[in-house]
C-alpha positions as CSV (number, residue, x, y, z in Angstrom):
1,X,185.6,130.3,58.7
2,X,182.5,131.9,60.6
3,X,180.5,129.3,59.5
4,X,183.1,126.5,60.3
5,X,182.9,128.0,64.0
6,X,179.6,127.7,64.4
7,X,179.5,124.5,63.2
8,X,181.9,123.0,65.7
9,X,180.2,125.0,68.5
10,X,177.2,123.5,68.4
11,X,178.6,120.0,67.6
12,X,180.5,120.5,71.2
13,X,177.3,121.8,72.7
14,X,175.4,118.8,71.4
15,X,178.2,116.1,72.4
16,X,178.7,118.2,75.8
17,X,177.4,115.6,78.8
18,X,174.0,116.9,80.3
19,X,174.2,118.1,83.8
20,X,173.8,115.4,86.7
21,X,170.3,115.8,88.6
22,X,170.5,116.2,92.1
23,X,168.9,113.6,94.3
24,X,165.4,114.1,95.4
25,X,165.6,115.0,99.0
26,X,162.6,113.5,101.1
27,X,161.6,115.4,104.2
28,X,159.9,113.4,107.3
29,X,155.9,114.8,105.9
30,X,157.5,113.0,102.4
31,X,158.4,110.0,104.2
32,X,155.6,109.5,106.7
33,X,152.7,110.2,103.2
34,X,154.8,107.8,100.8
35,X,154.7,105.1,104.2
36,X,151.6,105.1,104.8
37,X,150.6,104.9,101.0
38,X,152.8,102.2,100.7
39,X,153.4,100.2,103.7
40,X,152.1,96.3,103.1
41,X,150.6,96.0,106.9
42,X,148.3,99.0,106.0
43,X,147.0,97.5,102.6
44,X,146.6,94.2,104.8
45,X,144.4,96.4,107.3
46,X,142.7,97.9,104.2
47,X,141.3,94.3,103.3
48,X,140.5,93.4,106.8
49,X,138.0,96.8,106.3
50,X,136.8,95.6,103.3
51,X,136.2,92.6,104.9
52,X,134.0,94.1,107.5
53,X,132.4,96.2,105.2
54,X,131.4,93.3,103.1
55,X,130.0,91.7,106.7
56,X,127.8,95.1,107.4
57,X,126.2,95.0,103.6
58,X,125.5,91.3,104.5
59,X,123.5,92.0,107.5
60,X,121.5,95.0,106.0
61,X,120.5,92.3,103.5
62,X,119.2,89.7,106.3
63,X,116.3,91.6,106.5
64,X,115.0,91.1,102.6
65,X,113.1,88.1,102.0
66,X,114.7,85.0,100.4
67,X,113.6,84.0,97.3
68,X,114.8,80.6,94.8
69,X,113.4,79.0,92.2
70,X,113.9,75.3,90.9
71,X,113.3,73.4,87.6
72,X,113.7,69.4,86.9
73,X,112.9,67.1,84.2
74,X,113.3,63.4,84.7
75,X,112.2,60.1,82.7
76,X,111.7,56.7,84.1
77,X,110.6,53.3,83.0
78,X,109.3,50.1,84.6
79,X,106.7,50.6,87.4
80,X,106.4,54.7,88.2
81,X,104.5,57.3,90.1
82,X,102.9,59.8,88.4
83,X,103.7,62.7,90.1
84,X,100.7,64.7,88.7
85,X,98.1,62.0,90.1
86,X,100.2,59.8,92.1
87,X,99.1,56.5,90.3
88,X,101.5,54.1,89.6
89,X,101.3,52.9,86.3
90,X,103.5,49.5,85.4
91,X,105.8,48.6,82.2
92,X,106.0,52.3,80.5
93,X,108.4,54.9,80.0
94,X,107.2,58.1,81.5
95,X,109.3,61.6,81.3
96,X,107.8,64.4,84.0
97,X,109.0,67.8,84.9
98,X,108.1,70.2,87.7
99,X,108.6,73.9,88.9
100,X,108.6,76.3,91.5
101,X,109.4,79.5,93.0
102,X,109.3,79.8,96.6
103,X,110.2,82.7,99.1
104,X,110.7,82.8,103.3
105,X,111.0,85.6,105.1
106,X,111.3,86.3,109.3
107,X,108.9,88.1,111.1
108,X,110.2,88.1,114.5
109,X,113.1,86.5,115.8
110,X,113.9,88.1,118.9
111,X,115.7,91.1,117.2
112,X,118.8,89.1,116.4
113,X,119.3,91.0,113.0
114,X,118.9,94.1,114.4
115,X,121.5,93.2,117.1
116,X,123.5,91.9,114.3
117,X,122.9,95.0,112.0
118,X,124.4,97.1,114.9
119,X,127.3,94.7,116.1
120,X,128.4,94.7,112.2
121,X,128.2,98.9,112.4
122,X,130.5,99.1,115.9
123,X,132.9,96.5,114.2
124,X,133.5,98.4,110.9
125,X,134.1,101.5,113.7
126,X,136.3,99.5,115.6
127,X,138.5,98.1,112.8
128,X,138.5,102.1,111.3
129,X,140.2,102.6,114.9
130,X,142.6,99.7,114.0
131,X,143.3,101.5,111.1
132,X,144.1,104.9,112.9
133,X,146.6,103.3,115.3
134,X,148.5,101.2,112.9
135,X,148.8,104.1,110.9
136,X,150.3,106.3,113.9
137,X,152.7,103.3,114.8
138,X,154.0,103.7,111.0
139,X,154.0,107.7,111.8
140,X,156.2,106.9,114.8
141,X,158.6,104.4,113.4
142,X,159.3,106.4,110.3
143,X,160.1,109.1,112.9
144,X,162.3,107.0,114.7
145,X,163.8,106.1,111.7
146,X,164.2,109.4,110.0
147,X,165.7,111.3,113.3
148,X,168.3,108.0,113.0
149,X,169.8,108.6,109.7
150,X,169.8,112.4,110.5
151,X,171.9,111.9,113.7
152,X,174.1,109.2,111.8
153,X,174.6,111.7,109.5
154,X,175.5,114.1,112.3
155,X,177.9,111.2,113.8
156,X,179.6,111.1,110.0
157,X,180.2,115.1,110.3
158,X,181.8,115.1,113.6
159,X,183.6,112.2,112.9
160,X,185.2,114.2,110.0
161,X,185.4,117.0,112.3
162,X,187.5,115.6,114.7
163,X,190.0,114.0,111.6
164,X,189.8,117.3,110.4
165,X,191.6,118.8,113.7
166,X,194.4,115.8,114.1
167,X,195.4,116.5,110.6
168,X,195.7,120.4,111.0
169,X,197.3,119.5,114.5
170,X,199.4,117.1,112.9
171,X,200.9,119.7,110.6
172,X,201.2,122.2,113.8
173,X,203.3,119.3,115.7
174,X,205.5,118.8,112.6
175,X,206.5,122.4,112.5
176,X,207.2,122.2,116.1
177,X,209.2,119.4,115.6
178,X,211.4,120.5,113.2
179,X,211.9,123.6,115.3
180,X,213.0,121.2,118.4
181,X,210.4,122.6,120.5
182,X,208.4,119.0,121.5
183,X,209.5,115.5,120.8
184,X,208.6,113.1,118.5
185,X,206.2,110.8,121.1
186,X,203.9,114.1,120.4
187,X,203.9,113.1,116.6
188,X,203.6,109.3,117.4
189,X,200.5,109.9,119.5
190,X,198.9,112.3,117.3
191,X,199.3,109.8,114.3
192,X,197.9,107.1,116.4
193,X,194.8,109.1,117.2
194,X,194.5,110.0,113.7
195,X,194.1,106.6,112.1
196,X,191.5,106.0,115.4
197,X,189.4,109.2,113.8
198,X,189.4,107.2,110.3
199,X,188.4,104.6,112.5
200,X,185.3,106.0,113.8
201,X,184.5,107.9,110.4
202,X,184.1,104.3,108.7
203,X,182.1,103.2,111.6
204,X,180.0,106.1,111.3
205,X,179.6,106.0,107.8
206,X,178.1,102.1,107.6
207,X,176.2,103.0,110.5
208,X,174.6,105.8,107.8
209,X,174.5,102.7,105.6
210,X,172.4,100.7,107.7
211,X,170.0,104.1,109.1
212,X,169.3,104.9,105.4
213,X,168.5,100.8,104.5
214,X,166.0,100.8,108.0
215,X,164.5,103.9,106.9
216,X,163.5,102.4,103.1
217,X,162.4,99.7,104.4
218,X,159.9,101.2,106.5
219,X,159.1,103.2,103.0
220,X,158.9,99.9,101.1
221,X,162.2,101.5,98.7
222,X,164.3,98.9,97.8
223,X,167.1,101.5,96.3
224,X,168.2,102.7,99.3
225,X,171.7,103.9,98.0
226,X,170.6,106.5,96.3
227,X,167.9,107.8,98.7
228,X,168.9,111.1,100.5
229,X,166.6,112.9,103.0
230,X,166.5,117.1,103.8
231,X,166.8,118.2,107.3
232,X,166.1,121.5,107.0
233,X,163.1,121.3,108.5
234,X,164.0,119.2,111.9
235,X,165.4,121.9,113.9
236,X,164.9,121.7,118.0
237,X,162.1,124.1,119.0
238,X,163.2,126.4,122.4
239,X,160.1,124.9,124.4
240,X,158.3,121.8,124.5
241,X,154.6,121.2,123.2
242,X,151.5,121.6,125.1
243,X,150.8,119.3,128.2
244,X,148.9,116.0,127.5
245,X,144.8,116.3,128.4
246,X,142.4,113.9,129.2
247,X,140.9,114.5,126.0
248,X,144.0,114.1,124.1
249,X,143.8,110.3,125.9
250,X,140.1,110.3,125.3
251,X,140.3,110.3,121.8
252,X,143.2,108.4,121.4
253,X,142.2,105.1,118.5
254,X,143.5,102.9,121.0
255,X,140.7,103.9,123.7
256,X,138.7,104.1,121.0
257,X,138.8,101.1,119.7
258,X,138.7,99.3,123.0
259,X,135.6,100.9,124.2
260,X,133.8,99.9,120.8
261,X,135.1,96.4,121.6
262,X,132.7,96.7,124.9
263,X,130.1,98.1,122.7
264,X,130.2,94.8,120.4
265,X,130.3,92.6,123.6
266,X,126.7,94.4,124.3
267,X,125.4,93.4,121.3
268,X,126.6,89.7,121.1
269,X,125.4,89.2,124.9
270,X,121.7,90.8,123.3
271,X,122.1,88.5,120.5
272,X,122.7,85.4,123.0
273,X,119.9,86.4,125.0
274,X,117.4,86.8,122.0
275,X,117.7,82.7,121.7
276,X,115.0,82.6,124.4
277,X,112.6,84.6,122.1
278,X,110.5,82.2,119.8
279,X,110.6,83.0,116.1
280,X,107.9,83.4,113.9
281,X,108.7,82.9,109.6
282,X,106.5,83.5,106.7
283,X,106.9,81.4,103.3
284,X,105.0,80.8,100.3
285,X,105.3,79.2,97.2
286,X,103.8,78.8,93.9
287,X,104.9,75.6,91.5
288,X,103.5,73.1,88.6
289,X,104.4,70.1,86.9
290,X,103.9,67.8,84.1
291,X,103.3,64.0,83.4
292,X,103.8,62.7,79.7
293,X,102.0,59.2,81.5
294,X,98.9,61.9,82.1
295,X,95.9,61.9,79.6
296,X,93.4,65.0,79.3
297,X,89.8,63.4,79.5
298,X,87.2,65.2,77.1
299,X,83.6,64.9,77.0
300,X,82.2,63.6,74.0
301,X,78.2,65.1,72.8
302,X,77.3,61.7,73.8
303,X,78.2,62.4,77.4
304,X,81.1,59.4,76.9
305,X,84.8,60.4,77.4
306,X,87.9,60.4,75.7
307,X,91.1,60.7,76.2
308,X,93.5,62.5,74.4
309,X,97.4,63.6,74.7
310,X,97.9,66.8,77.4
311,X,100.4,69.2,76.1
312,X,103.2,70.5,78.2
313,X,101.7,74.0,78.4
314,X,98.6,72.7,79.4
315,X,99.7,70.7,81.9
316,X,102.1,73.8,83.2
317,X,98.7,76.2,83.6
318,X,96.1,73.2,84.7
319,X,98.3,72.0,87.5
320,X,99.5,75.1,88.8
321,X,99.3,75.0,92.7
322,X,100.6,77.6,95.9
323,X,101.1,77.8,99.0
324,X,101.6,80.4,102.1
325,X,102.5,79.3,105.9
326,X,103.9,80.6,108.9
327,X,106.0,78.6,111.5
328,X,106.1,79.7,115.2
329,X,109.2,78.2,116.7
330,X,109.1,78.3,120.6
331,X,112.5,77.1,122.5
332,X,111.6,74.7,125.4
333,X,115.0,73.0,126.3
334,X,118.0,72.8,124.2
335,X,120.6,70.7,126.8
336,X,120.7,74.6,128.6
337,X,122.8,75.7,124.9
338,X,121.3,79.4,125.2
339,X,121.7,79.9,129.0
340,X,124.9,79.0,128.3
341,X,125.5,81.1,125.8
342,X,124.5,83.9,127.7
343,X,126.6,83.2,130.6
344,X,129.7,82.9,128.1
345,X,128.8,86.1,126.2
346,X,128.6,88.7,130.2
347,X,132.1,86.8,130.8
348,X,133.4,88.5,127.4
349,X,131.4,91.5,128.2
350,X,133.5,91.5,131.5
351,X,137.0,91.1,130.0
352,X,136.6,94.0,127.6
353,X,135.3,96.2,130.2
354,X,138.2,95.7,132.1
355,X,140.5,95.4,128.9
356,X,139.2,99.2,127.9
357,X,140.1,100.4,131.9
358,X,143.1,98.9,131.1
359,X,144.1,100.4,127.9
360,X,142.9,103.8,129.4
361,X,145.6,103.5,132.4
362,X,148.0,102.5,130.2
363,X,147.0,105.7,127.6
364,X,147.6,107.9,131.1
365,X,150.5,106.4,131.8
366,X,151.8,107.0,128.6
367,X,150.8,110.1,128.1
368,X,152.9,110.7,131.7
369,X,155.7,109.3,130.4
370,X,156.7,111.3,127.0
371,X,156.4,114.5,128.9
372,X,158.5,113.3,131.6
373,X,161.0,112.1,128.6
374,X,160.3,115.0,126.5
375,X,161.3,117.4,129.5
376,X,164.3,115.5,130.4
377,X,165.6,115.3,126.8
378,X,165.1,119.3,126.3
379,X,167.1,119.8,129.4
380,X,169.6,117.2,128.2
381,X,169.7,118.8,124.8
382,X,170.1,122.1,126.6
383,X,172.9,121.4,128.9
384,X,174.9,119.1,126.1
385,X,174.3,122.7,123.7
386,X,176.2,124.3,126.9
387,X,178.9,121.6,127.6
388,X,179.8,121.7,123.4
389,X,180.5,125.0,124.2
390,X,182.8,125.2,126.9
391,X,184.5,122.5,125.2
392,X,185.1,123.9,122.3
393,X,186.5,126.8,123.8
394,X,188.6,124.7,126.2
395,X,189.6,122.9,123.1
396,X,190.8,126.2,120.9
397,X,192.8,127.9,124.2
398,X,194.5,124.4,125.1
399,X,195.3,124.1,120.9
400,X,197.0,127.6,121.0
401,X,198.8,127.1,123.9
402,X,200.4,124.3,122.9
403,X,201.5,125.7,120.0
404,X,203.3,128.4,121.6
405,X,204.9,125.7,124.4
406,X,202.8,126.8,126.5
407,X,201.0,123.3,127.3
408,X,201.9,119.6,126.7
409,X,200.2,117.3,124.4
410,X,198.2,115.5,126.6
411,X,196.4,118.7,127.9
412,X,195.5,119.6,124.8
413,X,194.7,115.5,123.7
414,X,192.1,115.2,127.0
415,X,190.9,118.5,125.5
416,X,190.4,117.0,122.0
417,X,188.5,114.3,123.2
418,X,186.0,115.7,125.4
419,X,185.5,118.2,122.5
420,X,184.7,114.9,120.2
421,X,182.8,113.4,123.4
422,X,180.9,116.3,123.5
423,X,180.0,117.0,119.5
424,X,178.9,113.6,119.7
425,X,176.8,114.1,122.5
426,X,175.3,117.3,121.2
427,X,174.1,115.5,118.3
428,X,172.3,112.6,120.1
429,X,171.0,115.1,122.5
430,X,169.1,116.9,119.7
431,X,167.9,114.2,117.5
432,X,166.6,112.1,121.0
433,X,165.1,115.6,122.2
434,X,163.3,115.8,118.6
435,X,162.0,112.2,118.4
436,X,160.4,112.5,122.2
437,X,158.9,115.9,121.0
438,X,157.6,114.1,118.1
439,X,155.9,111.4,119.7
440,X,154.0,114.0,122.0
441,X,152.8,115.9,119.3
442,X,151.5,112.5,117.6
443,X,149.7,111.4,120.6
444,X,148.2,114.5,121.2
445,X,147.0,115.6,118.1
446,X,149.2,113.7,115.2
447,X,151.4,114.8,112.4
């Protein structure tokens, strides 16, 4: 018998189901890390600076020489030039070959690479900057989106709140009615108002639905049914952030960016400019060749010649030959090309001057702007806190009151609602208060 039991004990421990794992919770830092690991307009950006890395190692190389070497073999017939004596030598069949390794390198060109070397540096800076504000967009958005689902949430709670109190009235008026204290309108309306409350819970609810599917799809999750998100964390602080300061604007990316834009239009206006500057190249070269037509000549103890095959070698180390130049280009008059230029470059050099004042007033602006809506959201957070409240209150004293006759059913229905108005209110109060504060903390200093 013992043994029996202890058999079917751990049979029904083995066949037991296991416990259900609780849903991972993501808080916003979750969300906004996972985003921006994730998010496909960020890897985009992430090949654009690969790009311009790629262009910056390309114009530290300009300054290395150039070197290339070439090989060819050919065979002709009928009347040919040989290429090692230029003869032409009639009805044969001649096979030749020929190489060479040359090399060019510029001296002075009017500092164009090192113009270029510099632009390529401000541009790779510039697209980093890219990078940086793209990436507090995504902050901002998931933000957005996060406070959404947590307020639709919120809605779904008070929703069920306010079903919650029709039912429990619903029972009161029953009692009441029974007793013959009210009439049976009450009951009607109450009813009516009830299926209402379902009502507005299913609307809540899919607008939960639709938070939660906006939210993944910021986070690149395509099971967004079974995502769930912790807001134990997002609780509205008593006092705002620190002001906005010029140096919080100063070293926004965006003003970044735009004055490294004015930065690059320097160095393309130097780079136009250095087309008036001649150019001086060096280049050398060293080559050979061969000529099966060709014949070595060899003197005999007579003083008489002969003539006798050349071998390929030979021929490769007797008709080696090189070379070294330089080329001075001077510009006299190229249809006005480079003054042109140069008058089209200061036009761009113009518009992103006046595109970085621009983005600086509308940084200021900005800036302005979330703590005017910061402050106006903390006081409306504050004053819907206060209103909850009082309508609560009203609420509970109109409820009690009618249940001892002293009140009709519309008092305490007007009650009800401006209780539900309120709850409502409360929670897009908070979660409105929270993503303004949010924003001002990115701007000024990020997550």
């Amino acid at each position: 018998m013992r043994k029996f039991l202890i058999c079917s004990l751990a049979l029904a421990l083995a066949t037991a189901p296991a416990p259900a794992q609780e849903k991972q919770a993501w808080t916003l830092d979750q969300c906004i890390r996972h985003a921006l690991e994730n998010n496909i307009e960020i890897k985009k950006k992430e090949l654009s600076h690969e790009g311009k890395e790629i262009g910056l190692d390309e114009s530290r190389w300009s300054f290395t020489p150039n070197f290339s070497m070439s090989s060819s073999a050919s065979l002709s017939t009928g009347r040919v030039l040989d290429q090692t004596t230029y003869e032409f030598i009639g009805n044969s069949t001649m096979g030749s070959s020929s190489s060479s390794i040359s090399g060019s390198m510029d001296i002075f060109n009017g500092f164009r690479k090192i113009y270029a070397l510099r632009r390529a540096k401000l541009d790779l800076l510039a697209e980093s900057a890219g990078m940086e504000s793209l990436k507090d967009d995504i902050r901002r958005n998931v933000t957005a989106a996060f406070l959404a689902l947590l307020c639709a949430e919120s809605n779904v709670r008070s929703a069920a709140d306010t079903k919650d109190l029709l039912v429990s009235q619903i029972e009161r008026i029953e009692v009441l009615l029974e007793a013959g204290k009210i009439t049976e309108s009450d009951l009607l309306q109450a009813k009516a108002q009830l299926y209402a409350a379902e009502n507005d819970c299913a609307t809540a609810e899919g607008a939960v639905e639709s938070a939660r599917m906006e939210l993944c799809q910021l986070l690149e999750i395509q099971d967004y049914k079974g995502f769930a998100i912790d807001s134990s964390s997002m609780t509205a602080p008593a006092k705002a952030s620190r002001p906005v300061t010029e140096e919080d604007v100063l070293s926004r990316p965006e003003y970044r960016q735009a004055n490294l834009l004015v930065d690059i239009a320097r160095q393309d206006l130097k780079i136009a400019k250095s087309g008036y500057s001649p150019s001086l190249s060096l280049s050398a070269g060293y080559g050979t060749s061969y000529s099966s037509a060709r014949q070595k000549a060899i003197q005999n103890p007579d003083g008489t010649f002969r003539y006798e095959a050349y071998p390929f070698m030979d021929q490769y180390l007797d008709n080696r030959n090189s070379y070294i130049s330089l080329s001075l280009n001077v510009p006299i008059f190229y249809s006005f090309s480079n003054r042109n230029n140069v008058r089209r470059q200061k036009l761009a050099l113009c518009d992103a001057e006046y595109d970085a004042m621009s983005t600086k007033k509308a940084l200021v602006k900005e800036s302005l702007q979330l703590e005017i809506d910061c402050r106006t959201a903390q006081k409306k957070y504050e004053s819907a806190k206060e209103q909850f409240k009082y309508a609560e209150e009203a609420e509970r004293q109109l409820r009690e009151r009618y249940a001892a006759g002293a009140a009709d059913y519309n008092s305490w229905n007007i009650a009800a609602t401006e209780l539900a108005k309120s709850r409502y209110a409360l929670s897009e109060a908070k979660y409105t208060y929270l993503f303004k504060l949010k924003t001002l903390e990115l701007f000024c200093k990020g997550f």
